[in-house]
N, CA, C and O atoms as a DFTB+ gen file, in Angstrom:
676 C
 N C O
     1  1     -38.150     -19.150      -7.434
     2  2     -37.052     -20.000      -7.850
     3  2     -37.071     -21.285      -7.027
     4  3     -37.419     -21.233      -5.847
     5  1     -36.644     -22.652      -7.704
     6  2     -36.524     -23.598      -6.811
     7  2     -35.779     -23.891      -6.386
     8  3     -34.775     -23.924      -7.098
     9  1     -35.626     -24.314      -5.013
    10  2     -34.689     -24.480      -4.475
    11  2     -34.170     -25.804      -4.308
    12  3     -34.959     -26.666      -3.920
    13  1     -33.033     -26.100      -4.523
    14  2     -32.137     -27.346      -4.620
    15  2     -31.869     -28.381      -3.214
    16  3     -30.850     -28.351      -2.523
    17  1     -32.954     -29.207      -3.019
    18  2     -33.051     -30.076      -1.687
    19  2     -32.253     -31.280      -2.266
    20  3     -32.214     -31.785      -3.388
    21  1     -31.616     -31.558      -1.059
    22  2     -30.663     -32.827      -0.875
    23  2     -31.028     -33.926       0.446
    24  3     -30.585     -33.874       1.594
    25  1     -31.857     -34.787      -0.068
    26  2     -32.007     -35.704       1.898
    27  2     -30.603     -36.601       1.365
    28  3     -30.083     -36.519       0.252
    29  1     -30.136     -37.541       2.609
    30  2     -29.569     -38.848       2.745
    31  2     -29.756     -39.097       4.599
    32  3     -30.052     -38.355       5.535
    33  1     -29.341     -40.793       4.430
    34  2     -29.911     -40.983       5.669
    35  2     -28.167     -40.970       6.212
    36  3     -27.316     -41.419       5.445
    37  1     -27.789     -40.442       7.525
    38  2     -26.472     -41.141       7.560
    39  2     -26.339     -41.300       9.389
    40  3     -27.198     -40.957      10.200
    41  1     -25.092     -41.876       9.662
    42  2     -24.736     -42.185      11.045
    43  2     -23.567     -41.132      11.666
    44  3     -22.370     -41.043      11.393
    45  1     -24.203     -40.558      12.383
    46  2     -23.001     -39.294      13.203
    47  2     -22.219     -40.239      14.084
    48  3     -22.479     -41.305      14.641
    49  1     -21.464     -39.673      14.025
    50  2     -20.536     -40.173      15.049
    51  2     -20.554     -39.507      16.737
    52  3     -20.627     -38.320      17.057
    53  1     -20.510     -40.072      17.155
    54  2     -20.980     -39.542      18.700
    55  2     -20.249     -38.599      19.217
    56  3     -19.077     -38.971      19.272
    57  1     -20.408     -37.537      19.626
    58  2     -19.342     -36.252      20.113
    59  2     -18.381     -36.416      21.007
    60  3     -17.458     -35.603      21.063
    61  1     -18.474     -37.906      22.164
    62  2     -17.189     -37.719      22.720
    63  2     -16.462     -38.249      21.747
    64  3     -15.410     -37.650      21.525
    65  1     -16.769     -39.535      20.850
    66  2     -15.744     -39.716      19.525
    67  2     -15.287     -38.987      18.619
    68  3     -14.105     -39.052      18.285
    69  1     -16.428     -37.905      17.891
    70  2     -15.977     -37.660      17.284
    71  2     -14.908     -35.989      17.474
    72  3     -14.923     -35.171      16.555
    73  1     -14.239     -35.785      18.510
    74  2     -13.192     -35.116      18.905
    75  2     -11.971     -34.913      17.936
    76  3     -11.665     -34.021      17.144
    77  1     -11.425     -36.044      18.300
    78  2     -10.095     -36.206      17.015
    79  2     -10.836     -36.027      15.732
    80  3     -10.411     -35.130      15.003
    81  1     -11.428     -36.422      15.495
    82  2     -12.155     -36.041      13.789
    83  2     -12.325     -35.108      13.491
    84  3     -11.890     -34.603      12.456
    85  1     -13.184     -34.457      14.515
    86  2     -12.988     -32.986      14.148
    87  2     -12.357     -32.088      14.153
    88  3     -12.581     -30.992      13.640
    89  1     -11.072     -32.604      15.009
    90  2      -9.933     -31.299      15.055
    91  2      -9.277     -31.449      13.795
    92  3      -8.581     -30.525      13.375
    93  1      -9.405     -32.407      13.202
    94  2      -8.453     -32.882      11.818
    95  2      -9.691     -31.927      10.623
    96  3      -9.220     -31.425       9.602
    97  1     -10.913     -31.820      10.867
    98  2     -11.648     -31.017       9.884
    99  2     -12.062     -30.028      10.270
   100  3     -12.760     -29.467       9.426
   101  1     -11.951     -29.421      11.348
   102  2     -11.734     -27.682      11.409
   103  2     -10.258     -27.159      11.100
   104  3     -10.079     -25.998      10.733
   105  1      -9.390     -27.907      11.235
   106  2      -7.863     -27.385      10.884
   107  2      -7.726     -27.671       9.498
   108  3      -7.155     -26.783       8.865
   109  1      -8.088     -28.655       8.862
   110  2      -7.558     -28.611       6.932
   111  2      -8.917     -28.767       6.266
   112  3      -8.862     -29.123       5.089
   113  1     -10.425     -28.523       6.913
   114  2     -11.548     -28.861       6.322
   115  2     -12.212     -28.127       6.559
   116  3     -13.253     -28.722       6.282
   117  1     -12.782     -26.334       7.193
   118  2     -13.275     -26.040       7.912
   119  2     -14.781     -25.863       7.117
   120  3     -15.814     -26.160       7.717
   121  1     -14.808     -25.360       5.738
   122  2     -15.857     -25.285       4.955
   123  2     -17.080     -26.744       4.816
   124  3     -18.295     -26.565       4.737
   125  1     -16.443     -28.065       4.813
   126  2     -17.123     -29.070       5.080
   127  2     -17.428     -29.268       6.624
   128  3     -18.487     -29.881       6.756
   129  1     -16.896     -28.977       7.707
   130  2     -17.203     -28.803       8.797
   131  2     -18.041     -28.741       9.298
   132  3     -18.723     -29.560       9.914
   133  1     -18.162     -27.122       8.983
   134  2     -19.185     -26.390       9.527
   135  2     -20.892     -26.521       8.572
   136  3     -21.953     -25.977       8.879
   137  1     -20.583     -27.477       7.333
   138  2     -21.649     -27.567       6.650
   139  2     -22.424     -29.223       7.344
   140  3     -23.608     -29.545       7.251
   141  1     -21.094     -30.163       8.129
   142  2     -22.186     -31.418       8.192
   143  2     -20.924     -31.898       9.250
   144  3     -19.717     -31.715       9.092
   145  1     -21.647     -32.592      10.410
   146  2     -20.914     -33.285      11.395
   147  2     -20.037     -34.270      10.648
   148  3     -20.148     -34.609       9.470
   149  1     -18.946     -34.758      11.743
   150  2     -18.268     -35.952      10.838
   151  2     -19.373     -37.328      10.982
   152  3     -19.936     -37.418      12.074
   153  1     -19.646     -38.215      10.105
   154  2     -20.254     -38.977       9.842
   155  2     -20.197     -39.947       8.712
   156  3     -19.613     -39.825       7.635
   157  1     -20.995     -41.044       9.216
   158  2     -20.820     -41.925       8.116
   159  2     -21.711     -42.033       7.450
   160  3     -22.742     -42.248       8.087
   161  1     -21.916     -41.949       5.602
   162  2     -23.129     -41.723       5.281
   163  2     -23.883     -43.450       4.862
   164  3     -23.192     -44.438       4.614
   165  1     -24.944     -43.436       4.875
   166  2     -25.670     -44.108       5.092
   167  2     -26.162     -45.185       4.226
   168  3     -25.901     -46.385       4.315
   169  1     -27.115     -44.421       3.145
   170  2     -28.148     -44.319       2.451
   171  2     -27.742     -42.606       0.997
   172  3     -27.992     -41.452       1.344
   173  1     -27.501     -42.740       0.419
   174  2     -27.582     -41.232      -0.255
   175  2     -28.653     -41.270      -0.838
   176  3     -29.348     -42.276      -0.976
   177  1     -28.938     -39.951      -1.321
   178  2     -29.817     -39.375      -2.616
   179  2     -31.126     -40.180      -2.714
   180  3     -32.217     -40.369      -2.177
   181  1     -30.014     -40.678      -4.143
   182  2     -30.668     -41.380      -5.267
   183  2     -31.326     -42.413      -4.577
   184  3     -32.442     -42.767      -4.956
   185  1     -30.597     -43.115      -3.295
   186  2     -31.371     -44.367      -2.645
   187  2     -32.723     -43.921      -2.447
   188  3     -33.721     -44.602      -2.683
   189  1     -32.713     -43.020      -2.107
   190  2     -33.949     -42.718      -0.929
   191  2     -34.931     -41.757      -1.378
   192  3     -35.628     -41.278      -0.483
   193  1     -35.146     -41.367      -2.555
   194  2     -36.322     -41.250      -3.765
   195  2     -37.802     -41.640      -2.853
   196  3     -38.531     -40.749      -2.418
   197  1     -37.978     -42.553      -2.734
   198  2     -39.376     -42.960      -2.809
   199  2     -38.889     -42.630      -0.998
   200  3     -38.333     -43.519      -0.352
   201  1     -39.170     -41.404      -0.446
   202  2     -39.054     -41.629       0.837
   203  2     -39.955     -42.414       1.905
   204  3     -39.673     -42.954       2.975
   205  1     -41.148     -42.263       1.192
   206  2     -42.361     -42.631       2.363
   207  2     -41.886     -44.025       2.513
   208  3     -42.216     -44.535       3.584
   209  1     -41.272     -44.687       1.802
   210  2     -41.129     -46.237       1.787
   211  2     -39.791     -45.938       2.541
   212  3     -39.937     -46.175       3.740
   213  1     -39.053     -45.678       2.359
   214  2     -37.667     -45.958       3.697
   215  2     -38.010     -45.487       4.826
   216  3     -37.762     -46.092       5.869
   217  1     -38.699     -44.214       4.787
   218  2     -39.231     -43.918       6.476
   219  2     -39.710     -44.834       7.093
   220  3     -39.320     -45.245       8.186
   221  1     -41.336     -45.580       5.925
   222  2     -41.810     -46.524       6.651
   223  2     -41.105     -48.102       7.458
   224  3     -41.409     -48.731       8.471
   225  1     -39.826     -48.304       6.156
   226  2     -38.720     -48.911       6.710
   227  2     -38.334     -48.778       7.953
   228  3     -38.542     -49.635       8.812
   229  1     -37.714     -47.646       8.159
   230  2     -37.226     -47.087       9.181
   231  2     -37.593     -47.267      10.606
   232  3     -36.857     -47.608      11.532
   233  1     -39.402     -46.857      10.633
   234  2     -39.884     -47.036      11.678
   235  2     -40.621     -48.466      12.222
   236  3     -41.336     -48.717      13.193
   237  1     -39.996     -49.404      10.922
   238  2     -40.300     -50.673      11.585
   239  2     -38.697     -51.574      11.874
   240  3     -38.589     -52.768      12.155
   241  1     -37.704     -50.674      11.717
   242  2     -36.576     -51.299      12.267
   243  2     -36.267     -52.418      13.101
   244  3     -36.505     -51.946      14.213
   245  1     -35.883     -53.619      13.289
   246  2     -35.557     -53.972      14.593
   247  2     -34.181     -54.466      14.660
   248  3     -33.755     -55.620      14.705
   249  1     -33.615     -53.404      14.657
   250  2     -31.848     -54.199      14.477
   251  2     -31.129     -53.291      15.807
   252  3     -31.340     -52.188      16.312
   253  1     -30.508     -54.025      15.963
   254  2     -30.086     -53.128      17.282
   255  2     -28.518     -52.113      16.856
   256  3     -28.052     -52.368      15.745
   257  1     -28.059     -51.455      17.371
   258  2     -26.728     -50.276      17.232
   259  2     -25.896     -51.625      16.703
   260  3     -25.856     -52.819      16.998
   261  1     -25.152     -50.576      15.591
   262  2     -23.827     -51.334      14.595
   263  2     -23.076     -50.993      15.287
   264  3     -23.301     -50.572      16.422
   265  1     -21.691     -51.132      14.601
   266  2     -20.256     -51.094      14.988
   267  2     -19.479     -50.882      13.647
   268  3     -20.013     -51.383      12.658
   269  1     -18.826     -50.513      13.545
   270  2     -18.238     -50.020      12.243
   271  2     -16.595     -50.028      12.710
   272  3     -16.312     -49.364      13.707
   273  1     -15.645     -50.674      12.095
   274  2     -14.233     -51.066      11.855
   275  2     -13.647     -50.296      10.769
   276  3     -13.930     -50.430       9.578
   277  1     -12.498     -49.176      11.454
   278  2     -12.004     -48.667      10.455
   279  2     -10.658     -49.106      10.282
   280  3      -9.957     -49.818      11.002
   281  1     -10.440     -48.573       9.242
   282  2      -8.559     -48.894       8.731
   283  2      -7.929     -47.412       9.136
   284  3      -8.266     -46.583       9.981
   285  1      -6.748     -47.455       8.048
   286  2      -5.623     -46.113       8.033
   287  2      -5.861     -45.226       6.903
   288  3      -5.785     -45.620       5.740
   289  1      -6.144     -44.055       7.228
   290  2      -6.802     -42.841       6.195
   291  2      -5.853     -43.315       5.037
   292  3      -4.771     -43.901       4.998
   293  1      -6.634     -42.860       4.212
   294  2      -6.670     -42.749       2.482
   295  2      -6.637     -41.211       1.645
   296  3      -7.113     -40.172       2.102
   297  1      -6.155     -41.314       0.710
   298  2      -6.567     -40.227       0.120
   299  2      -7.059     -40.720      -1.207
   300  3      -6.650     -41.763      -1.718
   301  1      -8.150     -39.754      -1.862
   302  2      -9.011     -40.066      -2.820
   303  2      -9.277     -38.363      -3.481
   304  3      -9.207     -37.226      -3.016
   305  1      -9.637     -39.033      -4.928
   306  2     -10.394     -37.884      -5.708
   307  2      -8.917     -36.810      -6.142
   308  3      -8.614     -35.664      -5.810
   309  1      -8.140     -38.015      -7.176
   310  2      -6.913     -37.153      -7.326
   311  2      -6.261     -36.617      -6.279
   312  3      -5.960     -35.425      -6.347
   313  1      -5.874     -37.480      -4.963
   314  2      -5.130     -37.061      -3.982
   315  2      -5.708     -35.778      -3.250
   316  3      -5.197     -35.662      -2.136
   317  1      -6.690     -34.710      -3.570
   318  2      -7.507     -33.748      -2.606
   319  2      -8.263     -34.156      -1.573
   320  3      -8.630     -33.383      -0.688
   321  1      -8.545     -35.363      -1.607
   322  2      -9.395     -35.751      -0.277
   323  2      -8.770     -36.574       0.306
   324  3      -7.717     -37.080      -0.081
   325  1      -9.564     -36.886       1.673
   326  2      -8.920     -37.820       2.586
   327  2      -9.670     -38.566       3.764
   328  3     -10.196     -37.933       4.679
   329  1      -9.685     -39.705       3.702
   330  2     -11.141     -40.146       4.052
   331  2     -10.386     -42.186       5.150
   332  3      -9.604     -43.100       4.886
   333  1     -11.338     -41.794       6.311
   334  2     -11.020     -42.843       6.781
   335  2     -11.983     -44.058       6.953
   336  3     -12.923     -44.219       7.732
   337  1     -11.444     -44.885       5.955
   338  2     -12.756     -46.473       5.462
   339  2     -12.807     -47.226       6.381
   340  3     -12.052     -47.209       7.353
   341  1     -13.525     -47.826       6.223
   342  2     -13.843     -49.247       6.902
   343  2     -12.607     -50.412       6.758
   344  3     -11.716     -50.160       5.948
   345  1     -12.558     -51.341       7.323
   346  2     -11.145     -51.770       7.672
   347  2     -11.621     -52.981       6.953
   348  3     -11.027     -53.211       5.899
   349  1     -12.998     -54.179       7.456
   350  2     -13.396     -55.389       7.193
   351  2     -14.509     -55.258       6.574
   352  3     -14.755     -54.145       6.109
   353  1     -15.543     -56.412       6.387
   354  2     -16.476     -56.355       6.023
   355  2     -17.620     -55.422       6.756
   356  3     -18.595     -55.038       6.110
   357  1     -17.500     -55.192       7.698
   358  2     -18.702     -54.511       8.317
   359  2     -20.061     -54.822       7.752
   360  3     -20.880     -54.056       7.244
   361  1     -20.100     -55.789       7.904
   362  2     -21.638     -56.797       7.601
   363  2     -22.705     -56.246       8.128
   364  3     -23.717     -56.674       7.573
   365  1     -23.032     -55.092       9.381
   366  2     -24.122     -54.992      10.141
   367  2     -24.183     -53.878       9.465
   368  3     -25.384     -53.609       9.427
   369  1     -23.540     -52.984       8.848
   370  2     -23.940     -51.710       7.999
   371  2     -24.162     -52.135       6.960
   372  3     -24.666     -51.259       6.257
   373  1     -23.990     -53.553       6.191
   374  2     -24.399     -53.696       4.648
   375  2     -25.912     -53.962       5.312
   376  3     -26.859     -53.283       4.915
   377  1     -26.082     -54.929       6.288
   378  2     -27.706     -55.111       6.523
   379  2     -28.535     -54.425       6.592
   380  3     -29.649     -54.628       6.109
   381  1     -28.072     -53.118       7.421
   382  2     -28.991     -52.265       7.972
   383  2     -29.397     -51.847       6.775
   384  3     -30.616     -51.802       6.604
   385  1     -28.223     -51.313       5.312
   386  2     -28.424     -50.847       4.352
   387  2     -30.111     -51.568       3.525
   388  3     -31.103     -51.125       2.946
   389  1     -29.691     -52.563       3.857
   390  2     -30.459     -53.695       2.982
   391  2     -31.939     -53.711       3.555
   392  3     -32.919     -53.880       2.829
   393  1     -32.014     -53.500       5.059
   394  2     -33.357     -53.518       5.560
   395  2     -34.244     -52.249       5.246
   396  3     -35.457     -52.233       5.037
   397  1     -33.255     -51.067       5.262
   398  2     -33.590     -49.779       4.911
   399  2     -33.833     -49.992       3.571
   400  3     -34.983     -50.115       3.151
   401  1     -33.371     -50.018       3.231
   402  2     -33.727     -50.130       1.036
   403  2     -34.490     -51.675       0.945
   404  3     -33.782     -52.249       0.118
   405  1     -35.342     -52.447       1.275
   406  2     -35.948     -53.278       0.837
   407  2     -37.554     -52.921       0.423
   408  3     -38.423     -52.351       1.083
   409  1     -37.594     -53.587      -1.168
   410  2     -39.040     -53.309      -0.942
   411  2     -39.188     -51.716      -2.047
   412  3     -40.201     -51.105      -2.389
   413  1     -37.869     -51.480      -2.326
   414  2     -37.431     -50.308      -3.113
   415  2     -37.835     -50.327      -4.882
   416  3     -37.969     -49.388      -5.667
   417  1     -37.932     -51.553      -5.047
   418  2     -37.285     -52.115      -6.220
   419  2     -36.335     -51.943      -7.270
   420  3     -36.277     -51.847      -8.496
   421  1     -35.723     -51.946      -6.405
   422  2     -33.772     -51.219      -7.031
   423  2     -32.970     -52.216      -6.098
   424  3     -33.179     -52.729      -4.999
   425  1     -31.768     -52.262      -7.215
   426  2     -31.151     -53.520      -6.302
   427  2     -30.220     -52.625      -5.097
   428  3     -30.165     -51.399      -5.193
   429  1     -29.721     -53.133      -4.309
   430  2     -29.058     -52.689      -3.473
   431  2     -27.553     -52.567      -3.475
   432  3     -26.766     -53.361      -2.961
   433  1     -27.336     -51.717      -3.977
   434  2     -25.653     -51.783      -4.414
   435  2     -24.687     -51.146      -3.197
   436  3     -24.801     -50.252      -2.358
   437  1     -23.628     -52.167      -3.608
   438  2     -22.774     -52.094      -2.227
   439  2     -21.504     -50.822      -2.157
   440  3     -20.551     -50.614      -2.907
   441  1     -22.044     -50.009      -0.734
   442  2     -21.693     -48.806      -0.689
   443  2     -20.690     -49.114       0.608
   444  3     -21.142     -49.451       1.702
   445  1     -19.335     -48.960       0.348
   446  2     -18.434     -49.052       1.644
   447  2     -18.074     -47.785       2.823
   448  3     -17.189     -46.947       2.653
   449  1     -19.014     -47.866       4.089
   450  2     -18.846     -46.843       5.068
   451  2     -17.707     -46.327       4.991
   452  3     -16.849     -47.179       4.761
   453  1     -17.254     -45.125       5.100
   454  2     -16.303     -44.401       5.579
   455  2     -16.644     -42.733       5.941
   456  3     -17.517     -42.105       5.342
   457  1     -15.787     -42.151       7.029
   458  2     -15.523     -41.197       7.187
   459  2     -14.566     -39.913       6.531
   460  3     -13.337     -39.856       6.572
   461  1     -15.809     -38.573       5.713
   462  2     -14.883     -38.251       4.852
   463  2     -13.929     -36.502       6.328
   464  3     -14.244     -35.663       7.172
   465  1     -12.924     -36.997       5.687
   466  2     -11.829     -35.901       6.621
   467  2     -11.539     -34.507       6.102
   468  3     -11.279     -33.437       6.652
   469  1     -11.689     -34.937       4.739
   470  2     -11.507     -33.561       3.711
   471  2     -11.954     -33.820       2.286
   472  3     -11.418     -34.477       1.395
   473  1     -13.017     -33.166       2.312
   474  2     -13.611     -33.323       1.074
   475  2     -13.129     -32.844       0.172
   476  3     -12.733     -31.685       0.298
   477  1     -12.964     -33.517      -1.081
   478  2     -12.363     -32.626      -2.244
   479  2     -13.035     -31.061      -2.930
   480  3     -12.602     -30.057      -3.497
   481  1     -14.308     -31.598      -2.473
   482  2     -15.216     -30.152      -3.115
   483  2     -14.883     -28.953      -2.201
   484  3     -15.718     -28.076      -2.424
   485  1     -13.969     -28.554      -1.234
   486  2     -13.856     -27.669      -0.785
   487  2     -12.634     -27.680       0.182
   488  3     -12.663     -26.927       1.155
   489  1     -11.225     -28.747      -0.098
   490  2     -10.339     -28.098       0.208
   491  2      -9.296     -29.618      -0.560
   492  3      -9.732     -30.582      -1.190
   493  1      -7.747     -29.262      -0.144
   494  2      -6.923     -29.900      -1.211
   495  2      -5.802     -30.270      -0.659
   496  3      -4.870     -29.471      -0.572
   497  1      -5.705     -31.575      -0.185
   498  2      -5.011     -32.186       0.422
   499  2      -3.434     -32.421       0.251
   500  3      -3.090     -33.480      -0.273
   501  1      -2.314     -31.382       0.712
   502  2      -0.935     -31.758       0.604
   503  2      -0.552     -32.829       0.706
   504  3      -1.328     -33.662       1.174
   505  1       1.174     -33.347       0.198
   506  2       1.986     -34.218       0.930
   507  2       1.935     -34.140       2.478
   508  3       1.648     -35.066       3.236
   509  1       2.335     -32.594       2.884
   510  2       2.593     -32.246       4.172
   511  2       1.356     -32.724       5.008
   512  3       1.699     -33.323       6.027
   513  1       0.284     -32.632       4.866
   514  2      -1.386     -32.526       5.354
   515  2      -1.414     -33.956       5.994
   516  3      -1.616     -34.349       7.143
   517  1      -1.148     -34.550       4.872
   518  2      -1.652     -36.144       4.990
   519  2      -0.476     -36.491       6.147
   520  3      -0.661     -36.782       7.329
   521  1       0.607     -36.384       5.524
   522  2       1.357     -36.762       6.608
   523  2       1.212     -36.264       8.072
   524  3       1.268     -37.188       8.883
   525  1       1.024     -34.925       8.653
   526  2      -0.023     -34.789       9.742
   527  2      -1.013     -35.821      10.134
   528  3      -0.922     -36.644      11.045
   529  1      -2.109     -35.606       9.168
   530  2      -3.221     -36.281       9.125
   531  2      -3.159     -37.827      10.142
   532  3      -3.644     -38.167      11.221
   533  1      -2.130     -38.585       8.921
   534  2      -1.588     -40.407       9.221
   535  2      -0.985     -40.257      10.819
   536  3      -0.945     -41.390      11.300
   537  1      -0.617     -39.476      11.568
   538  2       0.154     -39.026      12.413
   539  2      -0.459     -39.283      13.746
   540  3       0.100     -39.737      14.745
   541  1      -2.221     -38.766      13.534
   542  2      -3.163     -39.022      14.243
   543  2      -3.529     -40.303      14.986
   544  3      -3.450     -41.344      14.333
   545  1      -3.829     -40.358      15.967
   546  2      -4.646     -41.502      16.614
   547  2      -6.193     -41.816      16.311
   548  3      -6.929     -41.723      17.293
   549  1      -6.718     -42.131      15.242
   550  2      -7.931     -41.846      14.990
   551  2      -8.643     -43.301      15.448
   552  3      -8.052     -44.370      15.597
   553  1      -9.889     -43.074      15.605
   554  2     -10.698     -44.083      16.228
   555  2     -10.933     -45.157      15.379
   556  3     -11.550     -44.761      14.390
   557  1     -10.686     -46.435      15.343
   558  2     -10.676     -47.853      14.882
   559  2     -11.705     -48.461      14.789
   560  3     -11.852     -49.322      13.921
   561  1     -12.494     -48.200      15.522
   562  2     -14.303     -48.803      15.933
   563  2     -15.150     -47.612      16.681
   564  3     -14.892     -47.086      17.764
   565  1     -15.955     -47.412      16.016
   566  2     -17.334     -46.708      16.411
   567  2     -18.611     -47.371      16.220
   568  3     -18.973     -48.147      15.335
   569  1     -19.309     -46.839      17.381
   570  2     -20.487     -47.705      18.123
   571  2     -21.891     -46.626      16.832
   572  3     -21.599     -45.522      16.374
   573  1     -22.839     -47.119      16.628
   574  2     -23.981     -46.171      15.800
   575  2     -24.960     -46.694      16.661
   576  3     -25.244     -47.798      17.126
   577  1     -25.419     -45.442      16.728
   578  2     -26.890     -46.287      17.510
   579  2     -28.430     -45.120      17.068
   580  3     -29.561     -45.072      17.550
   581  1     -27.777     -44.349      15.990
   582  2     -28.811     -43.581      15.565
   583  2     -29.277     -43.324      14.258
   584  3     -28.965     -42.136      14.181
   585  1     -29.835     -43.612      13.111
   586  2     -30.333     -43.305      11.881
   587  2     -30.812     -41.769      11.592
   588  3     -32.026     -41.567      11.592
   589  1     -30.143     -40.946      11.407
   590  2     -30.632     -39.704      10.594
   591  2     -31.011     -39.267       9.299
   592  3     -30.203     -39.136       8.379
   593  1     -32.322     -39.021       9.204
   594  2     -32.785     -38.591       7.871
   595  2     -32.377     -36.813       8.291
   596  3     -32.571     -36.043       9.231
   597  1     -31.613     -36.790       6.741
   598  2     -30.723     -35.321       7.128
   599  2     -31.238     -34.464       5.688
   600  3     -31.938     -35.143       4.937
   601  1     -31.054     -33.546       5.403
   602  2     -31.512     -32.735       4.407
   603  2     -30.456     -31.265       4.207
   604  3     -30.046     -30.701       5.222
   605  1     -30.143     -30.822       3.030
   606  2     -29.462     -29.749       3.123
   607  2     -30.424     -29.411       1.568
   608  3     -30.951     -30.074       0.674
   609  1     -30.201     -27.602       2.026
   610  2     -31.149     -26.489       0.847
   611  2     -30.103     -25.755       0.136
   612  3     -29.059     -25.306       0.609
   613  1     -30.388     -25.716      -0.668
   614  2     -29.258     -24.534      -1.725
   615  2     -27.930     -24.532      -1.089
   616  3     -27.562     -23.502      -0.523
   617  1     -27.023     -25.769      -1.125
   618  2     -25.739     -26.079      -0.427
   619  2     -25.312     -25.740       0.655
   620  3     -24.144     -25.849       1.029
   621  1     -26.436     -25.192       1.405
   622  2     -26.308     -24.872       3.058
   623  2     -25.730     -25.661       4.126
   624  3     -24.967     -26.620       4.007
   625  1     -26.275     -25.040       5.385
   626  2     -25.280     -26.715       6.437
   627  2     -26.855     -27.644       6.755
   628  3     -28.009     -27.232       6.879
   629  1     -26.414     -28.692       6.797
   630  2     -27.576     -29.784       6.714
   631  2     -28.135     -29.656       8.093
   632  3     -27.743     -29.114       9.127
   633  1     -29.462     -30.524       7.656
   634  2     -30.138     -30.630       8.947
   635  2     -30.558     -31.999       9.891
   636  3     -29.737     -32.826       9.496
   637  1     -31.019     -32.370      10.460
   638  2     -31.458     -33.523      11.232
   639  2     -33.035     -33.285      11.161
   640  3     -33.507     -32.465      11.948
   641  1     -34.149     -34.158       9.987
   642  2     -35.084     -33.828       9.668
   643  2     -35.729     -34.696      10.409
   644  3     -36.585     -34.157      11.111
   645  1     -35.626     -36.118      10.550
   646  2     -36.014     -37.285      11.703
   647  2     -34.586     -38.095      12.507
   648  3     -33.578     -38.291      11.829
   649  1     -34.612     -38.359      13.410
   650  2     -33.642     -39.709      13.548
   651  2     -34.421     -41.054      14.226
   652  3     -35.463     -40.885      14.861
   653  1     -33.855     -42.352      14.050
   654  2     -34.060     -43.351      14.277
   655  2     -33.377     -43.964      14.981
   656  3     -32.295     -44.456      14.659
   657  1     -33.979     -44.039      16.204
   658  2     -33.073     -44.833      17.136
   659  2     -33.041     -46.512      16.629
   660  3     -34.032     -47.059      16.145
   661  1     -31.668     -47.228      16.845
   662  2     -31.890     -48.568      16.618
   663  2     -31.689     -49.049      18.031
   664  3     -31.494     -48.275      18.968
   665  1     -31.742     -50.288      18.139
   666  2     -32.507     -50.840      19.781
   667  2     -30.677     -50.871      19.963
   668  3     -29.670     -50.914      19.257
   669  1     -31.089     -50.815      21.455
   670  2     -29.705     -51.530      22.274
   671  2     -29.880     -52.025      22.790
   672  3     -30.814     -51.863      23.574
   673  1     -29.005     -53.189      22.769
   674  2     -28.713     -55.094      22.941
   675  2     -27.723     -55.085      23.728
   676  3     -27.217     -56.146      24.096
């Protein structure tokens, strides 16, 4: 039987940050949790098809660690999810996007970073929840300084198949 592979490239959030994040998705998220760190995704799927060409991307990088600006959680996907976006433009994650996917021949369509808190595919976000949730002190700016090519098999918990360090400046 074949088995159902999933890559995307995405940005973890660093473990002393991502603390508060995760106490908010082991307490109303634990099934997405325990399947994928909190993170920001990257690159999905469909981008990243022709892999040998984004790897090769990848390993000719020269951009140094982003920064990513968030706002005040959201809820999405018929009010079940809950997800904390990007606040401004965050210009150094559309680039990176752009350096990673060049050369693809697909245009590069604009994908806005965010952190998901509770995914709709596996849990369902109250009035009460959110209001908790908003309650939080959650982190405003996070530093990236790593590219992960990640992979998950027959809806399992994902993996870390390469990562890419970007330079620090």
């Amino acid at each position: 039987m074949a088995k159902n592979v999933r890559q995307q490239l995405t940005l973890f959030v660093n473990r002393k940050d991502a603390s508060v994040i995760e106490s908010i998705r082991v307490k109303f998220n634990p099934r997405q949790q325990q399947l994928i760190d909190s993170h920001v995704t990257l690159c999905r799927e469909d981008e990243i098809a022709n892999i040998d060409k984004v790897i090769d991307n990848l390993q000719k990088l020269d951009t140094s660690a982003i920064t990513i600006q968030f706002g005040h959680v959201t809820r999405f996907d018929n009010n079940k999810g809950v997800l904390l976006p990007a606040s401004v433009n965050n210009e150094e994650f559309h680039q990176l996007r752009e350096k990673i996917l060049t050369a693809l021949n697909m245009p590069v369509r604009r994908h806005e970073p965010h952190i998901t808190l509770m995914h709709p595919r596996n849990s369902n976000c109250t009035d009460e929840i959110f209001e908790e949730i908003k309650s939080v002190n959650l982190p405003t700016s996070l530093k990236f300084d790593t590219v992960s090519l990640i992979e998950q098999i027959d809806g399992g918990q994902w993996q870390i198949i390469s990562a890419f360090n970007l330079l620090s400046l």
